[in-house]
PDB file of N, CA, C and O in Angstrom:
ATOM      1  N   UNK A   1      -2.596 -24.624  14.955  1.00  0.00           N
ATOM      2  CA  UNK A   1      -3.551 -23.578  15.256  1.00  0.00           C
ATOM      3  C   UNK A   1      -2.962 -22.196  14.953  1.00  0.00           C
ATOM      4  O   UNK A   1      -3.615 -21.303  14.413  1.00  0.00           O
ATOM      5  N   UNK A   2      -1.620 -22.074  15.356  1.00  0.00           N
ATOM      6  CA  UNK A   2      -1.109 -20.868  14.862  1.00  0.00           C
ATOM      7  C   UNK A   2      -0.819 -20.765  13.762  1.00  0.00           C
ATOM      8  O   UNK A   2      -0.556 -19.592  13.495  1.00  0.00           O
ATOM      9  N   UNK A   3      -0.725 -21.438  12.923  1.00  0.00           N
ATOM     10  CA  UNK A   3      -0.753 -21.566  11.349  1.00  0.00           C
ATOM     11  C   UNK A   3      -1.366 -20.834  10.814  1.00  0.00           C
ATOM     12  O   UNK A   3      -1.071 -19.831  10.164  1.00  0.00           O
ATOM     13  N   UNK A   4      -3.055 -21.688  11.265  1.00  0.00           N
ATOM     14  CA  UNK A   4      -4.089 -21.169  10.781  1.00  0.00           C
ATOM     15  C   UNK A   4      -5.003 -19.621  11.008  1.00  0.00           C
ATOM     16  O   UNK A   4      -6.006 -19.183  10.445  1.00  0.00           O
ATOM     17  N   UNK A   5      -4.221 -19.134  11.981  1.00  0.00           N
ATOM     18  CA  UNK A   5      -4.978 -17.766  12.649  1.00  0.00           C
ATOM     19  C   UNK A   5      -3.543 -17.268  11.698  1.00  0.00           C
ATOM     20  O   UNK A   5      -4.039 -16.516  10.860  1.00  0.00           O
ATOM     21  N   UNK A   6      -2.424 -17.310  11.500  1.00  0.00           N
ATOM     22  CA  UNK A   6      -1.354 -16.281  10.515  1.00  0.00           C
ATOM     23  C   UNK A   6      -2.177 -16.314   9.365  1.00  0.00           C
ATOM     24  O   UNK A   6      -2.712 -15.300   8.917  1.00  0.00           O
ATOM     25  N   UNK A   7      -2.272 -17.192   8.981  1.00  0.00           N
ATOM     26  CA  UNK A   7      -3.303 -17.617   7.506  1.00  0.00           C
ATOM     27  C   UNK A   7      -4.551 -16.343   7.191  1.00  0.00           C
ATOM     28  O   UNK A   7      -4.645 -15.575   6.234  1.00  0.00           O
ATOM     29  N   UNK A   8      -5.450 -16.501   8.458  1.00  0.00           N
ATOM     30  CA  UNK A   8      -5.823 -15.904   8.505  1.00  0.00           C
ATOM     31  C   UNK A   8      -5.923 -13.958   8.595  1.00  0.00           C
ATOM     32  O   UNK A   8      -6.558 -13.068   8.029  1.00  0.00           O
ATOM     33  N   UNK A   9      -5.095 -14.049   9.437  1.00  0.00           N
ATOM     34  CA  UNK A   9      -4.594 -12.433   9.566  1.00  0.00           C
ATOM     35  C   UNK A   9      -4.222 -12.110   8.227  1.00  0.00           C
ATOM     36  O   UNK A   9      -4.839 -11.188   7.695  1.00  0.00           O
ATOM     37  N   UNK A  10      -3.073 -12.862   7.399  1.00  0.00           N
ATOM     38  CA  UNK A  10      -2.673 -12.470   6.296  1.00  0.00           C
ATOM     39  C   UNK A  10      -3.882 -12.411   5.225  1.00  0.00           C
ATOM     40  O   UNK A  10      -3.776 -11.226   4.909  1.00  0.00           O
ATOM     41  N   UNK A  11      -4.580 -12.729   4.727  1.00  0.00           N
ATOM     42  CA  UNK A  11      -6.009 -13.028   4.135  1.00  0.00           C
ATOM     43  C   UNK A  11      -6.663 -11.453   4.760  1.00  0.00           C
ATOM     44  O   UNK A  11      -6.484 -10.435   4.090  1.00  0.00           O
ATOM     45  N   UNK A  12      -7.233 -11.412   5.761  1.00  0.00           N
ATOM     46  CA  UNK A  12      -7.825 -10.135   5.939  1.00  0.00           C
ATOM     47  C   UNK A  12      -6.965  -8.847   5.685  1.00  0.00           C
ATOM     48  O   UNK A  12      -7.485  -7.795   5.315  1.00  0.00           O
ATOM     49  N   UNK A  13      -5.356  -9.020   5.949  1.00  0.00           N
ATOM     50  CA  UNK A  13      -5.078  -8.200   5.601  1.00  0.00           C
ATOM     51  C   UNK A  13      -5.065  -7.540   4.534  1.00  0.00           C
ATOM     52  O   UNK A  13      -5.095  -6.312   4.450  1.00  0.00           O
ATOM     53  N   UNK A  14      -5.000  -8.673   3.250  1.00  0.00           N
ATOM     54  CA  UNK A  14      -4.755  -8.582   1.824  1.00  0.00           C
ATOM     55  C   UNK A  14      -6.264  -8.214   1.587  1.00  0.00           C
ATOM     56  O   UNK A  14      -6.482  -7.980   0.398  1.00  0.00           O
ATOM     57  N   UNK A  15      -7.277  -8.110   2.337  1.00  0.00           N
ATOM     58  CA  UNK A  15      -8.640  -8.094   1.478  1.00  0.00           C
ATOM     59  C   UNK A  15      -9.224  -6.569   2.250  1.00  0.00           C
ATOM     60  O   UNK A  15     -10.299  -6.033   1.978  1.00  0.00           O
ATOM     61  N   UNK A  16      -8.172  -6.046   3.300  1.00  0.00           N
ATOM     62  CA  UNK A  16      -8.543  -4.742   3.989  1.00  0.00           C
ATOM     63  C   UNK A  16      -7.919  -3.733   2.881  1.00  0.00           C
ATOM     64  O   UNK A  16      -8.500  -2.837   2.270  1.00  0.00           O
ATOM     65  N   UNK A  17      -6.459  -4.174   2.796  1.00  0.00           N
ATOM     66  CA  UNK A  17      -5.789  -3.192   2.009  1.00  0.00           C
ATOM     67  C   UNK A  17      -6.180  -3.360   0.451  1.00  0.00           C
ATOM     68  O   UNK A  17      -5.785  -2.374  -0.171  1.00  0.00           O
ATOM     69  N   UNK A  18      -6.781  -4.228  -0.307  1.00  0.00           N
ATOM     70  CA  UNK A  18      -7.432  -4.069  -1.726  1.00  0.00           C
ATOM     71  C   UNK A  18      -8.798  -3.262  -1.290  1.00  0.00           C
ATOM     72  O   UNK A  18      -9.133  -2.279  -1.951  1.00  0.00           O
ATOM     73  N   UNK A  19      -9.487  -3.646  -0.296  1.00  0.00           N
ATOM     74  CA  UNK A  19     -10.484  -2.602  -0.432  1.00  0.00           C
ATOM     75  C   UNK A  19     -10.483  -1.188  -0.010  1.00  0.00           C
ATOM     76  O   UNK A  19     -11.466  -0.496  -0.275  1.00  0.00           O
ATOM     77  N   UNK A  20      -9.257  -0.588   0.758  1.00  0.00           N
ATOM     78  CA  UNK A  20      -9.020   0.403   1.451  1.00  0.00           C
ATOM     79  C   UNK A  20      -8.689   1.481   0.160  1.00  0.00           C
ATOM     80  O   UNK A  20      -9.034   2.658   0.055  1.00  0.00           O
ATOM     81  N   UNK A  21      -7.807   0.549  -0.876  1.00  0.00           N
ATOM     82  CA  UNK A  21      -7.848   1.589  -2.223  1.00  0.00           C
ATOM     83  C   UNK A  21      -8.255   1.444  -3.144  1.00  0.00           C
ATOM     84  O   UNK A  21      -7.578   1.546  -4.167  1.00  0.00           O
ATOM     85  N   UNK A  22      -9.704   1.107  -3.147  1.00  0.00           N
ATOM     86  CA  UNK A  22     -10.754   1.019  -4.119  1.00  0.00           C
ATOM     87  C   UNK A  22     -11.155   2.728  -4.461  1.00  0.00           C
ATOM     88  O   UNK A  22     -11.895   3.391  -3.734  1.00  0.00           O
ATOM     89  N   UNK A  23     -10.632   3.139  -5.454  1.00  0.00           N
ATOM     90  CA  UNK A  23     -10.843   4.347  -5.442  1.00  0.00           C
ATOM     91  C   UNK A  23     -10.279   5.418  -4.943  1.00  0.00           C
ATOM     92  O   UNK A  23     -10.889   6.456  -4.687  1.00  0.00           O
ATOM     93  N   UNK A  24      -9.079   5.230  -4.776  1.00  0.00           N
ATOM     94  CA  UNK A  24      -8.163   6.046  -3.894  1.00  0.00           C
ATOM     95  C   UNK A  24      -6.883   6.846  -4.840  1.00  0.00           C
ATOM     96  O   UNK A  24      -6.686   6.795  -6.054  1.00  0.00           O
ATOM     97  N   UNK A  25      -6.285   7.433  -3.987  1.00  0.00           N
ATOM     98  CA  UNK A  25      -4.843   7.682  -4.629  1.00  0.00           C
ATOM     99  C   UNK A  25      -3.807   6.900  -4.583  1.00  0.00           C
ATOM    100  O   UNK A  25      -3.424   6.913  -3.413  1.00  0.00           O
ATOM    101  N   UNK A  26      -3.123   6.205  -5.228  1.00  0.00           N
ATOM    102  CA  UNK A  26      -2.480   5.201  -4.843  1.00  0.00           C
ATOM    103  C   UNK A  26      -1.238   5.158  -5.630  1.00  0.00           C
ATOM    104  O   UNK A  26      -1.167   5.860  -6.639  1.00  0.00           O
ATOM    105  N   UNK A  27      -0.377   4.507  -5.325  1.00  0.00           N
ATOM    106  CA  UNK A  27       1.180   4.683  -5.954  1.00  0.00           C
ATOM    107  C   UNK A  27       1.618   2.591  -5.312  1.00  0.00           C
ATOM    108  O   UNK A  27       1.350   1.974  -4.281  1.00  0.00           O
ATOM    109  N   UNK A  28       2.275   2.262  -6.455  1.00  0.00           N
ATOM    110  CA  UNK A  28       2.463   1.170  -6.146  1.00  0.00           C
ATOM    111  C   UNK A  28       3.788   0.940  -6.378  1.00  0.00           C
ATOM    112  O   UNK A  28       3.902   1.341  -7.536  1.00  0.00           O
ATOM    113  N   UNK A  29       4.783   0.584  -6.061  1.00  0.00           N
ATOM    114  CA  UNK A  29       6.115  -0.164  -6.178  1.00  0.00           C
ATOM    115  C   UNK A  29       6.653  -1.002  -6.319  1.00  0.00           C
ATOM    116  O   UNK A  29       6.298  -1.751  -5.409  1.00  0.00           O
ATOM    117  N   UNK A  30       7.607  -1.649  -7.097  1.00  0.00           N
ATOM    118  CA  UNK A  30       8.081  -3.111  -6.874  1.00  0.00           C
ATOM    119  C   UNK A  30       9.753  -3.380  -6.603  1.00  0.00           C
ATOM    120  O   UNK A  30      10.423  -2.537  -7.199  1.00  0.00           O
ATOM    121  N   UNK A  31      10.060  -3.752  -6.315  1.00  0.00           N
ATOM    122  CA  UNK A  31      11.138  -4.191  -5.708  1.00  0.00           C
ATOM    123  C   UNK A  31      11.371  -6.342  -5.345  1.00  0.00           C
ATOM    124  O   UNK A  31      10.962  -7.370  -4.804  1.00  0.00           O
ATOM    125  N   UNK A  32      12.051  -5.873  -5.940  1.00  0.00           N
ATOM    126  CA  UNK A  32      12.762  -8.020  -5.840  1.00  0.00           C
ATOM    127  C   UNK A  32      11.664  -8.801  -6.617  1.00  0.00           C
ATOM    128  O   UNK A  32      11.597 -10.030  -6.631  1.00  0.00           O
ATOM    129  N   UNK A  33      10.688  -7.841  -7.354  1.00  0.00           N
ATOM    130  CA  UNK A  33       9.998  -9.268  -7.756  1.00  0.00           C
ATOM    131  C   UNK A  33       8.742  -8.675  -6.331  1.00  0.00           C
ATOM    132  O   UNK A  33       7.984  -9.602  -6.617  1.00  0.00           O
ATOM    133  N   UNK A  34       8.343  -8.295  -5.709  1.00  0.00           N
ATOM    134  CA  UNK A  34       7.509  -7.295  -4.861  1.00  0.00           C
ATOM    135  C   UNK A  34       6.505  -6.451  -4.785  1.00  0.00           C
ATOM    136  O   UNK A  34       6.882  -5.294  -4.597  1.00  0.00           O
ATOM    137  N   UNK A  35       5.223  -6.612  -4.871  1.00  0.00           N
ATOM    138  CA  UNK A  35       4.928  -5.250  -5.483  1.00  0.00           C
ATOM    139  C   UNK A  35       3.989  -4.398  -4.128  1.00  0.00           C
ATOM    140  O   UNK A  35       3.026  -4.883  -3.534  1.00  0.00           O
ATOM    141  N   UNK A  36       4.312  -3.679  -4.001  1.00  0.00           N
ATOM    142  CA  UNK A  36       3.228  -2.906  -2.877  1.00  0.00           C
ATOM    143  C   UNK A  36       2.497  -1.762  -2.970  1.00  0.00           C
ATOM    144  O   UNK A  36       3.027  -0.948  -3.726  1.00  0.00           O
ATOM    145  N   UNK A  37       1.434  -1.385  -2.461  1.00  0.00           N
ATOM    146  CA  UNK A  37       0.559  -0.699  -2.772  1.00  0.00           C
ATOM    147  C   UNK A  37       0.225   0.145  -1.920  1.00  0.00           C
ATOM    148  O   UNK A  37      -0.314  -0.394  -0.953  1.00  0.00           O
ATOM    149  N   UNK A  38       0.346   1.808  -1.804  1.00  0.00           N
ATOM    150  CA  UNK A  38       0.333   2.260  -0.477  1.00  0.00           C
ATOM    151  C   UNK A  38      -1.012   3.707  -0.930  1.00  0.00           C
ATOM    152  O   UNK A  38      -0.751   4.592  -1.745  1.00  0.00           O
ATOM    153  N   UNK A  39      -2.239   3.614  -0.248  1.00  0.00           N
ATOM    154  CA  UNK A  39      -2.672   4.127  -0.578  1.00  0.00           C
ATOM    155  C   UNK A  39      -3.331   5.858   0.089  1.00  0.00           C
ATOM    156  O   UNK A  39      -3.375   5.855   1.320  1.00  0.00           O
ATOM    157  N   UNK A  40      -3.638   6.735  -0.334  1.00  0.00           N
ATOM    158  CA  UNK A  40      -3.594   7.935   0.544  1.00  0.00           C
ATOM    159  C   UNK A  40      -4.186   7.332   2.038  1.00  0.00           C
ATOM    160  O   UNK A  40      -3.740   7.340   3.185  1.00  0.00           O
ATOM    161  N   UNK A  41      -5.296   6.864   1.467  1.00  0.00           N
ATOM    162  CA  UNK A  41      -6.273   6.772   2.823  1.00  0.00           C
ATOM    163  C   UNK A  41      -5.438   6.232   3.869  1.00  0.00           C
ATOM    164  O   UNK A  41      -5.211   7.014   4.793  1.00  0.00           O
ATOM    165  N   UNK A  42      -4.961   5.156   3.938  1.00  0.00           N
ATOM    166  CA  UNK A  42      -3.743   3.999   4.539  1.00  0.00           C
ATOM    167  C   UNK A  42      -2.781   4.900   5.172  1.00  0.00           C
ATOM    168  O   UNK A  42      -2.417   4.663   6.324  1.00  0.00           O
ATOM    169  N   UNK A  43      -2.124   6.384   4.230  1.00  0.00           N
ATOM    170  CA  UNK A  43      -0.858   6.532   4.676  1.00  0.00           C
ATOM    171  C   UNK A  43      -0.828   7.823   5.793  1.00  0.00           C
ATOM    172  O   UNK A  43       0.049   8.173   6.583  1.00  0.00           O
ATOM    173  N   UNK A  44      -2.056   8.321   5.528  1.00  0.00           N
ATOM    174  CA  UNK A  44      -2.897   9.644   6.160  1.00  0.00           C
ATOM    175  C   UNK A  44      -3.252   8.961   7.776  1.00  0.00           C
ATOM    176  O   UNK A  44      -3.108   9.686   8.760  1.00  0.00           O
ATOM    177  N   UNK A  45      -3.634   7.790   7.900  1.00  0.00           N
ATOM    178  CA  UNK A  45      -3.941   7.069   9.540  1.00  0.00           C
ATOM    179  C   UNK A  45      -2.683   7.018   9.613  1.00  0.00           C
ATOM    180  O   UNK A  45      -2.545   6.432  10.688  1.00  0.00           O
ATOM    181  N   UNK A  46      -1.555   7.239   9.189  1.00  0.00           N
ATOM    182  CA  UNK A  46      -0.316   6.709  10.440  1.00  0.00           C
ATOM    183  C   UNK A  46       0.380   7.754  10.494  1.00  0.00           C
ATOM    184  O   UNK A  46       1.341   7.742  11.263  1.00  0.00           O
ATOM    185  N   UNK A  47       0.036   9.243   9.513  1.00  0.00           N
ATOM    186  CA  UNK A  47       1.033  10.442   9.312  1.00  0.00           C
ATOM    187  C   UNK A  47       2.396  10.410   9.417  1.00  0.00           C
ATOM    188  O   UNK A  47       3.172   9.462   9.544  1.00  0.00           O
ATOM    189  N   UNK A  48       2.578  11.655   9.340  1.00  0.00           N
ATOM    190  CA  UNK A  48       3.967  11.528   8.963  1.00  0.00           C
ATOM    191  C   UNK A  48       4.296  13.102   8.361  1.00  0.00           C
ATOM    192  O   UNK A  48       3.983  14.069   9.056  1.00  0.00           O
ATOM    193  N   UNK A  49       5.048  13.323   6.818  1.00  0.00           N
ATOM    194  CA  UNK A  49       4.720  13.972   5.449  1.00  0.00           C
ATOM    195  C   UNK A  49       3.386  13.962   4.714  1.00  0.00           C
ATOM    196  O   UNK A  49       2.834  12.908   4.398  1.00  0.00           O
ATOM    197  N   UNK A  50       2.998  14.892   4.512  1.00  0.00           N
ATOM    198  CA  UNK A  50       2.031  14.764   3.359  1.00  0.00           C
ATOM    199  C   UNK A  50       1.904  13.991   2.906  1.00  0.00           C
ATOM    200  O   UNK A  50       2.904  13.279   2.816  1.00  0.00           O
ATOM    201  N   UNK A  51       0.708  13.524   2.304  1.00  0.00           N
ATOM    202  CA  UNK A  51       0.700  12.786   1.534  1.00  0.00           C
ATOM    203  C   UNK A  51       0.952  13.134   0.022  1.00  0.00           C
ATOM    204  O   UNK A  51       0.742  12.230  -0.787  1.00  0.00           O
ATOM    205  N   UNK A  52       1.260  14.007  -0.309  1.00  0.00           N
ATOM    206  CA  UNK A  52       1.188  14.848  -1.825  1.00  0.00           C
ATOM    207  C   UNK A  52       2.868  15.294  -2.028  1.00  0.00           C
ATOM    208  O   UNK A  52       3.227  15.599  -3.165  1.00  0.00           O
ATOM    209  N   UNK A  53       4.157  15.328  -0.579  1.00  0.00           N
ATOM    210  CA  UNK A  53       4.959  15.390  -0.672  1.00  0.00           C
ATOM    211  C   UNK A  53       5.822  13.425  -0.856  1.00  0.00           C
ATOM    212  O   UNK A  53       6.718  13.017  -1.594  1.00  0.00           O
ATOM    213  N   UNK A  54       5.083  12.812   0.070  1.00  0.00           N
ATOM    214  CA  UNK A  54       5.251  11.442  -0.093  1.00  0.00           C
ATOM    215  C   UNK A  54       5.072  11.201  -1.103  1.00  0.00           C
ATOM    216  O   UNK A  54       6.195  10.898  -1.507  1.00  0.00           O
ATOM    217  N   UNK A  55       3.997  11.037  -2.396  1.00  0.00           N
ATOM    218  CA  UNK A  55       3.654  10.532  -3.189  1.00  0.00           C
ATOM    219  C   UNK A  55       4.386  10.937  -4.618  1.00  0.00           C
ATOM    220  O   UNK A  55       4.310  10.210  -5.608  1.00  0.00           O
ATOM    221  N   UNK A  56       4.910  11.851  -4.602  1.00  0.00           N
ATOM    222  CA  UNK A  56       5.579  12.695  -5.540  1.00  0.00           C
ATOM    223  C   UNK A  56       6.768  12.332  -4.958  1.00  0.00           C
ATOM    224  O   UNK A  56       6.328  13.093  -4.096  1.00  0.00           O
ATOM    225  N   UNK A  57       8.221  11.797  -4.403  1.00  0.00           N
ATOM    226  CA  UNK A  57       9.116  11.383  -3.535  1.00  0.00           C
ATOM    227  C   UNK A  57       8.857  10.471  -4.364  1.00  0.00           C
ATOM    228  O   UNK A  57       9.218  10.569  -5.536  1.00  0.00           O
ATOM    229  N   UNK A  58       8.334   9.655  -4.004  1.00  0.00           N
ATOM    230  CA  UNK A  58       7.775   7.619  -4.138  1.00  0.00           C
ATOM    231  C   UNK A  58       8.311   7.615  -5.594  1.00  0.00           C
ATOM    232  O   UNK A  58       9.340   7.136  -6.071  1.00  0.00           O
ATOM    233  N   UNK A  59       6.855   8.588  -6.373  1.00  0.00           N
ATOM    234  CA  UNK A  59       7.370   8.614  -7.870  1.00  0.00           C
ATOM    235  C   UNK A  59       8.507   8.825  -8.582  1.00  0.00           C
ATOM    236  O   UNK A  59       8.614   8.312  -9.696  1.00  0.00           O
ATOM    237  N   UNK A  60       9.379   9.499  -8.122  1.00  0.00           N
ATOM    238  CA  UNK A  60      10.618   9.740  -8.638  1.00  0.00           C
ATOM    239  C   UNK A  60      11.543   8.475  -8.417  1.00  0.00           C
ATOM    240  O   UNK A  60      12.697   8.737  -8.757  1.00  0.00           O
ATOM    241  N   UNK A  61      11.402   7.309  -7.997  1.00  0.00           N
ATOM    242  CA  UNK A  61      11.623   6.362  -8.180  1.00  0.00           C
ATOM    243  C   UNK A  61      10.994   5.582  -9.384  1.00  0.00           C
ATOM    244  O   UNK A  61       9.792   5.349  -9.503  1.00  0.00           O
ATOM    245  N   UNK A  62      12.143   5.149 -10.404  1.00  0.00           N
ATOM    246  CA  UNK A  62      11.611   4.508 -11.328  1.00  0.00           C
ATOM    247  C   UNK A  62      10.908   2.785 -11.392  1.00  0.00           C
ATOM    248  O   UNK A  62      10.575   2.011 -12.290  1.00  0.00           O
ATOM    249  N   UNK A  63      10.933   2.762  -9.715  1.00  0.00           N
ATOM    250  CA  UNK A  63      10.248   1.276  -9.583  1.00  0.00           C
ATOM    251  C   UNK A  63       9.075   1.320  -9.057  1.00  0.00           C
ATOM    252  O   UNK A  63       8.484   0.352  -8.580  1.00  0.00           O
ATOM    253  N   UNK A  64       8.451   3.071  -9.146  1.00  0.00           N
ATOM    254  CA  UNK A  64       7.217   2.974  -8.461  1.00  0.00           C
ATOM    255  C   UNK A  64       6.590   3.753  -9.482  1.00  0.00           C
ATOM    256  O   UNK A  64       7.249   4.386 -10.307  1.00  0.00           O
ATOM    257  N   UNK A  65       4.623   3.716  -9.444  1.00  0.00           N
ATOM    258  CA  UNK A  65       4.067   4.345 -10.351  1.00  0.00           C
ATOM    259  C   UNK A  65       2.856   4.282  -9.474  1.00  0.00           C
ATOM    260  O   UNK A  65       2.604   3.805  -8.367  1.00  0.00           O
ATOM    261  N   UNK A  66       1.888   5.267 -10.834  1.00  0.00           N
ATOM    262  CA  UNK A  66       1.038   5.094  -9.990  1.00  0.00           C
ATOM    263  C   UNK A  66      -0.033   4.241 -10.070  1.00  0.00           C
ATOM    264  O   UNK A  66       0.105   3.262 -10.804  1.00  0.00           O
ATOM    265  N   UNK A  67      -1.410   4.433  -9.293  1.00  0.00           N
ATOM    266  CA  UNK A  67      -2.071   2.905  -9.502  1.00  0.00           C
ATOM    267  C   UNK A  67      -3.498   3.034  -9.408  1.00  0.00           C
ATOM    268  O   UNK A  67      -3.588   4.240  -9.640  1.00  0.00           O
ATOM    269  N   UNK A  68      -4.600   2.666  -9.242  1.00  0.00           N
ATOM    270  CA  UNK A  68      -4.959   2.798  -9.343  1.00  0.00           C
ATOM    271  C   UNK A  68      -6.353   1.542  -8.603  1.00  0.00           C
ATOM    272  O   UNK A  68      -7.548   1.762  -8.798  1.00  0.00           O
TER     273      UNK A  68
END
């Protein structure tokens, strides 16, 4: 049963965060074979830095770009 509710959580998560940057600003990264996707809308609910100082940071890493 707990299997199936992780299963689950993971599934909504993956289908919150593809639709959260449908149209967004977005910068994606990869690492190990990894790839992640962090998008304004997403990074603006948990604050922090800017998002325009974050995103420009991110980029100057040559394992991240941007996305779309």
């Amino acid at each position: 049963m707990k299997k199936n509710l992780f299963i689950l959580a993971a599934a909504a998560t993956i289908v919150f965060g593809m639709s959260s940057c449908a149209g967004a600003d977005c910068i994606e990264c990869t690492s190990s074979g990894q790839t992640t996707k962090i998008c304004e809308d997403d990074y603006t609910e948990v604050g922090g830095i800017s998002w325009d100082t974050y995103r420009n940071n991110m980029l100057l890493n040559p394992a991240c770009k941007k996305a779309k």
